[in-house]
C-alpha positions as CSV (number, residue, x, y, z in Angstrom):
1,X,-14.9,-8.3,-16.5
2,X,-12.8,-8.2,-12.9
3,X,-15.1,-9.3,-9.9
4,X,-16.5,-6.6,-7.8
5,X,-14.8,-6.2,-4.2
6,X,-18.2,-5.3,-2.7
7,X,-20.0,-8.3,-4.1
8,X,-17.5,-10.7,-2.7
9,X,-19.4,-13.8,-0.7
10,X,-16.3,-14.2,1.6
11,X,-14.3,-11.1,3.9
12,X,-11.0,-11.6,4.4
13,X,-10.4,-12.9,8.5
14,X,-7.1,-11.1,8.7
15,X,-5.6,-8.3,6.5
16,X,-1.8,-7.7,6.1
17,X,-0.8,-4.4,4.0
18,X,3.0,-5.0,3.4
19,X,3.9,-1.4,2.2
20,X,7.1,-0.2,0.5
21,X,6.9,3.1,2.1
22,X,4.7,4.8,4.4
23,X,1.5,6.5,2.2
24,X,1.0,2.8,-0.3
25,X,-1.7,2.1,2.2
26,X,-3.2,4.9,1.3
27,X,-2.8,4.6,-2.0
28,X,-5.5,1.3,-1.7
29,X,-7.6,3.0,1.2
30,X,-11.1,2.5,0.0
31,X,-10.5,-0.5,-0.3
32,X,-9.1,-1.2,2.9
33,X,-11.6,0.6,4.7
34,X,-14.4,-1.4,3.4
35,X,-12.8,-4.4,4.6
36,X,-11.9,-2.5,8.1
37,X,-15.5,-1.7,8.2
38,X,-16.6,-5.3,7.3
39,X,-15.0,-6.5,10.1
40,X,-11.1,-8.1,9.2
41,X,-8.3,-7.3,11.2
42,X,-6.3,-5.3,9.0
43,X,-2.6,-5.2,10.1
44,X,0.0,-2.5,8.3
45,X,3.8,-3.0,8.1
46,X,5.8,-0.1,6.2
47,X,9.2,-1.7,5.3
48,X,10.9,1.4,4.3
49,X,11.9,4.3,6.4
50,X,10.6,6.9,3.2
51,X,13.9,9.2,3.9
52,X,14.7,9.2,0.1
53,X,11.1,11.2,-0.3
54,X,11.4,14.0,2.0
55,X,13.2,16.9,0.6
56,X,15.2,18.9,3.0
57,X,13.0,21.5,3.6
58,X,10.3,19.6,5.4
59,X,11.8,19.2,8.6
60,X,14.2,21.6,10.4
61,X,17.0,20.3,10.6
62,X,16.8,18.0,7.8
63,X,18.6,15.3,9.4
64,X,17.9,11.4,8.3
65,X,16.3,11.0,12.2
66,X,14.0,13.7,11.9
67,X,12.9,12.7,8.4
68,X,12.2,9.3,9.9
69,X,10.1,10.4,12.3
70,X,8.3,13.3,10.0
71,X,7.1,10.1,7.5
72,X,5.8,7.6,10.4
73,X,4.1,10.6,12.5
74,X,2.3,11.3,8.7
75,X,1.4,7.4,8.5
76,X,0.6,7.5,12.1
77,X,-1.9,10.7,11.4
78,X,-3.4,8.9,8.4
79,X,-4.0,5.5,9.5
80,X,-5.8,7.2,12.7
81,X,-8.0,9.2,10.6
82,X,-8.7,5.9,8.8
83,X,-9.7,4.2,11.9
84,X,-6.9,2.1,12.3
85,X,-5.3,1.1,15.6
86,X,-1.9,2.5,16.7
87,X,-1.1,-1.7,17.6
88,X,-1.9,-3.0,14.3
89,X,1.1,-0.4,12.4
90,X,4.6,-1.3,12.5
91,X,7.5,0.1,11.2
92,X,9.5,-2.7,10.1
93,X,13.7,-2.0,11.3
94,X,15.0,-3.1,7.5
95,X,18.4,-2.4,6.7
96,X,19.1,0.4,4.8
97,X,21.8,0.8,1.8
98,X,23.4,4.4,1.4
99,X,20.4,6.2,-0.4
100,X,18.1,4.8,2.2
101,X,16.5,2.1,0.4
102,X,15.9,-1.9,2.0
103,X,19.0,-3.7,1.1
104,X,18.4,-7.5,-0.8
105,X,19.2,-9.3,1.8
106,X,18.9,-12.3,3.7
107,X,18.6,-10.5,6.7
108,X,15.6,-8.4,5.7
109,X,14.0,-10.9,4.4
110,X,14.0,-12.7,8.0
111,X,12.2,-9.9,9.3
112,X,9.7,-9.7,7.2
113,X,8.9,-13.4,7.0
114,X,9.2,-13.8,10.8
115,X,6.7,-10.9,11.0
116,X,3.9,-12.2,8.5
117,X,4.3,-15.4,10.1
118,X,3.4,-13.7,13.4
119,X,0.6,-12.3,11.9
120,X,-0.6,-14.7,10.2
121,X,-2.5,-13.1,7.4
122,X,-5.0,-14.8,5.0
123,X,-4.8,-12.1,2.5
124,X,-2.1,-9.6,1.7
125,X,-2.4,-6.4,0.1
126,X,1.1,-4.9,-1.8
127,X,1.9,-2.8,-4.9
128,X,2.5,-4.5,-7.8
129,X,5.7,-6.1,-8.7
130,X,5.5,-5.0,-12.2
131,X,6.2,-1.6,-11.7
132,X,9.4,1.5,-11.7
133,X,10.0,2.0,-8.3
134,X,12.6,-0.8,-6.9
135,X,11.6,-1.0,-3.1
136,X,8.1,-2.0,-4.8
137,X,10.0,-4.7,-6.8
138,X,11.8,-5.7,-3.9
139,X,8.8,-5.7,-1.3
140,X,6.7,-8.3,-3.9
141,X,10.2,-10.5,-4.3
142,X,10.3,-10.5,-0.6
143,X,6.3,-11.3,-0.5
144,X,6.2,-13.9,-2.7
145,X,9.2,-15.9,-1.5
146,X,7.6,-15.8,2.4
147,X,4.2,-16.5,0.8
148,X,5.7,-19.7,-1.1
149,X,7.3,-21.0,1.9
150,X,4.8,-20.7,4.8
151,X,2.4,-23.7,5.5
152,X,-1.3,-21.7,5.1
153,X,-2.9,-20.2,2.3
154,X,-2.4,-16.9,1.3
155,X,-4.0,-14.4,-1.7
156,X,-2.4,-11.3,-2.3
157,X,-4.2,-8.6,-3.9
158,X,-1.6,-6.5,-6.1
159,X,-2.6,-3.1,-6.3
160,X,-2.1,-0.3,-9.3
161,X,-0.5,3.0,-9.0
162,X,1.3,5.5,-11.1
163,X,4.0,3.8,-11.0
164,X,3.4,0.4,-12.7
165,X,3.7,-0.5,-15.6
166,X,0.9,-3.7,-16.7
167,X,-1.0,-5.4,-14.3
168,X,-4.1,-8.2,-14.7
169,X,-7.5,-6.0,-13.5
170,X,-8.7,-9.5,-11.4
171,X,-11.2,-7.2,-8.9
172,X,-12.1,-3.9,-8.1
173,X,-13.8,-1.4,-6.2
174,X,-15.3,1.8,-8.0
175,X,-16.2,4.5,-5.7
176,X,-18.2,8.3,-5.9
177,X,-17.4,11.5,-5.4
178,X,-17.9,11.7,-1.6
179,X,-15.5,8.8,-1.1
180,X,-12.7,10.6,-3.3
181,X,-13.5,13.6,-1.0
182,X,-12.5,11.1,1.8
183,X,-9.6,9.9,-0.1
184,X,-7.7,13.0,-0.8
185,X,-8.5,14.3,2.9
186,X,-6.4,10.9,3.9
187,X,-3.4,10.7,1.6
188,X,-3.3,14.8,2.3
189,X,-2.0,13.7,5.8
190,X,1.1,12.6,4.5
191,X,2.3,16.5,4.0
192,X,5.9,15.8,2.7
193,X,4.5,14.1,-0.6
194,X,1.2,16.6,-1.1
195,X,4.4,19.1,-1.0
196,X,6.5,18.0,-2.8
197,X,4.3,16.6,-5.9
198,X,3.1,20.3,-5.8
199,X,6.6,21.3,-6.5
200,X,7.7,19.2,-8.5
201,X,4.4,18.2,-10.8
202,X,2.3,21.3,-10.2
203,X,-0.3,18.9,-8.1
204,X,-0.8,17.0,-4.8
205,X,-0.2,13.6,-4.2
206,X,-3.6,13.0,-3.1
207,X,-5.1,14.1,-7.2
208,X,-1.5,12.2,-8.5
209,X,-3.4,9.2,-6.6
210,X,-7.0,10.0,-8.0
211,X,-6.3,10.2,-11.3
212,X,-4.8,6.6,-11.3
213,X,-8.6,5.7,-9.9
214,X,-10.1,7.9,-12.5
215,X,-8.3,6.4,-15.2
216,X,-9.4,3.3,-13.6
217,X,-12.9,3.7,-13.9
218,X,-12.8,5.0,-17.4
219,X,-11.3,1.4,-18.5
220,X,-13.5,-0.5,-16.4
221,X,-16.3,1.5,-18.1
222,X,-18.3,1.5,-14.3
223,X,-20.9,4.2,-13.6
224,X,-19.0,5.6,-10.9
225,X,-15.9,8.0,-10.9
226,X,-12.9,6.2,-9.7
227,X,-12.0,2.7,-8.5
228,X,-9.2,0.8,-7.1
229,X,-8.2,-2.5,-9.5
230,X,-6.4,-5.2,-8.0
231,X,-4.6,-8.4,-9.4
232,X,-5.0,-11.6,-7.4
233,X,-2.3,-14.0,-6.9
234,X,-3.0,-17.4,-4.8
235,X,-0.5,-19.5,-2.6
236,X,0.2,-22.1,-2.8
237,X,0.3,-21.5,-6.5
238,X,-2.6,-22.4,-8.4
239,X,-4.6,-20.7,-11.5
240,X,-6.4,-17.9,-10.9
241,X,-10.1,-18.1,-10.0
């Protein structure tokens, strides 16, 4: 059985959340905010502008500047509703390939390392690697080649979401009713994907997120509703604990 987040003896110093796009923080934000609310400095960086997600009719005119600004002023509205400090989010200035996705470069990966080293984070929170969508893939290759190079210790906690495919369950945080409430309210905020899942699946991002944690819960077989599973990676590389 995974460890419970909640019964940890140690809270992470200082948090970073290195997210694809903007809305994967809030794909892990119960978690997050019992951290926050612990008392670690938890840091965001979004290393993708999210263009390739907003469909042309969320902004007027759809051009890619305003569809830029349309997904940080949604992470911006979200991460204040969490509780989270406008200087702790950065946008990270990746370079983008045609459809608007981080290029595998060199160069990115100088920004991203140059910027965790700044922060210097103790733990790390991502999406999985193992999973469909490619900037995910490409934000854990990025992750894990900073994490083995830099000279302090660093666990990352590898989050589940509809999109991957296996993962190790390592910890995890179930969570009621109330706190799902809380949830949905936050990844509502982010109003081009609650569209747009509604169009295209018939329901919001915020249940297409909940029913993850649901199917979460049932495998973990805990009392409550949902929960949010993590696998745990430590550098330098060692075994698991």
């Amino acid at each position: 059985m995974p460890q419970e987040i909640n019964k940890l003896a140690n809270i992470p110093r200082r948090i970073l959340v290195l997210a694809p796009h903007p809305d994967d923080f809030d794909a892990m934000g119960v978690t997050l905010k019992f951290f926050h609310d612990k008392g670690s400095e938890v840091h965001l960086a979004v290393v993708s502008s999210g263009v390739s997600g907003v469909d042309d009719d969320a902004c007027d005119p759809p051009t890619i500047a305003n569809k830029i600004a349309l997904r940080q002023a949604e992470q911006l509205a979200s991460c204040a509703y969490f509780g989270l400090e406008r200087p702790r989010i950065t946008f990270l200035p990746l370079v983008e390939d045609d459809t608007h996705h981080p290029t595998d470069s060199a160069e990115n990966l100088a920004i991203i390392r140059e910027f965790f080293v700044n922060i210097h984070p103790d733990t790390v929170f991502l999406p999985h690697g193992n999973d469909k969508n490619a900037t995910h893939r490409l934000t854990y290759r990025f992750f894990r080649q900073i994490a083995i190079s830099v000279d302090f210790p660093v666990t990352a906690c590898l989050s589940c979401d509809p999109k991957t495919q296996d993962m190790r369950f390592d910890r995890y945080l179930p969570f009621d009713e109330k706190q799902a409430e809380w949830k949905a309210a936050l990844l509502r905020h982010h109003v081009s994907q609650q569209n747009r899942n509604m169009k295209t699946r018939g329901y919001g991002f915020d249940e297409r997120i909940l029913r993850v944690n649901r199917e979460i819960a049932e495998k973990l077989a805990v009392q409550e509703p949902c929960a949010e599973v993590f696998e745990v990676e430590y550098f330098p590389l060692r075994d698991a604990r």
